[in-house]
C-alpha positions in Angstrom: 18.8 -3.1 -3.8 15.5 -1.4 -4.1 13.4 -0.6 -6.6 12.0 2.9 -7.8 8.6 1.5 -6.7 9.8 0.2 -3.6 11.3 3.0 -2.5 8.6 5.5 -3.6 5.9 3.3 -1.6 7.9 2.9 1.3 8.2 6.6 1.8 4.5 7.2 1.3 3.8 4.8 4.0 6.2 6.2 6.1 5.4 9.0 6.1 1.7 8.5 7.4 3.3 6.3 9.8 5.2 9.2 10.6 9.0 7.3 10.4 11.6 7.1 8.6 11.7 4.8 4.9 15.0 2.9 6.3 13.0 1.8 9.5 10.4 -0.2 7.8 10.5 -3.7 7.3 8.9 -5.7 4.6 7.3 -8.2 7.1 5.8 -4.8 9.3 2.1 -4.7 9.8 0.1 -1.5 9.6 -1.1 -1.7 13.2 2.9 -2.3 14.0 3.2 0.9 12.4 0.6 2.6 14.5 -1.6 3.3 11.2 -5.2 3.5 11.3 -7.9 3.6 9.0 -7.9 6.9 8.2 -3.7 6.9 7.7 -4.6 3.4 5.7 -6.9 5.9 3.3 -4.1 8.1 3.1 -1.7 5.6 2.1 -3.9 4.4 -0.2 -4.5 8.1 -2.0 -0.8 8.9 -2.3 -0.6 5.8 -3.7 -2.8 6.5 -6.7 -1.7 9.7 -7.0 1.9 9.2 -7.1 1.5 5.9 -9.3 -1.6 7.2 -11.4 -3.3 3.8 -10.1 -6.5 2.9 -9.6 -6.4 1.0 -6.1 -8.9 -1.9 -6.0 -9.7 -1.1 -1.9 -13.1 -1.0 -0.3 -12.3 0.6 3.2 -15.5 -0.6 4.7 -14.1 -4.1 4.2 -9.9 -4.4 4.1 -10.4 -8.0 4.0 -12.7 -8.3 0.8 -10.5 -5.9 -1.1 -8.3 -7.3 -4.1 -5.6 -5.2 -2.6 -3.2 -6.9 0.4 -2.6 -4.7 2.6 -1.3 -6.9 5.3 2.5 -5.8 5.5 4.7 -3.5 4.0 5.6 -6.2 1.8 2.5 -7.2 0.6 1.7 -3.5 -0.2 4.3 -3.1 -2.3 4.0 -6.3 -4.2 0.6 -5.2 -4.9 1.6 -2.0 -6.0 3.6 -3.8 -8.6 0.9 -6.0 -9.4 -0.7 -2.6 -10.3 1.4 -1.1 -12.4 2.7 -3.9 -14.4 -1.4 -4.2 -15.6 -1.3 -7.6 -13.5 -4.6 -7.0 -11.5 -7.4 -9.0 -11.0 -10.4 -9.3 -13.1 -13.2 -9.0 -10.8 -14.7 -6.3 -9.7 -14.8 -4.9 -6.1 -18.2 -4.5 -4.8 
């Protein structure tokens, strides 16, 4: 059963991705999902908006962020990670 959490980001994400919540999986990539950069910066708003998070993400560099956006998955473990306080203590360039 899913969370609250996991359910909320799973329907932010598919709805950039334009799909329905039910037809993502955790182990789906964003470029699986057809999601580019600027649907990624989307994501990443709604995110913060709908959690009232402050997402560590530099867009110039997804790889140097502190934020995994690798899967679905990882997205919403990191969205956990958020708002359970659990986030990492250096700062993103």
């Amino acid at each position: 059963m899913r969370s609250d959490v996991q359910n909320q980001v799973l329907s932010i994400i598919a709805r950039e991705a334009l799909r329905a919540p039910e037809d993502l999986r955790n182990e789906m990539t964003l470029d699986e999902l057809g999601l580019d950069s600027l649907g990624l910066v989307e994501v990443i708003f709604a995110i913060e908006e709908t959690f009232d998070v402050s997402v560590p993400f530099n867009a110039n560099d997804p790889a140097a962020a502190q934020f995994d956006i690798s899967s679905v998955g990882a997205i919403i473990a990191a969205v956990e990670k958020l708002i359970s306080g659990d986030t990492p203590s250096a700062a993103v360039a």
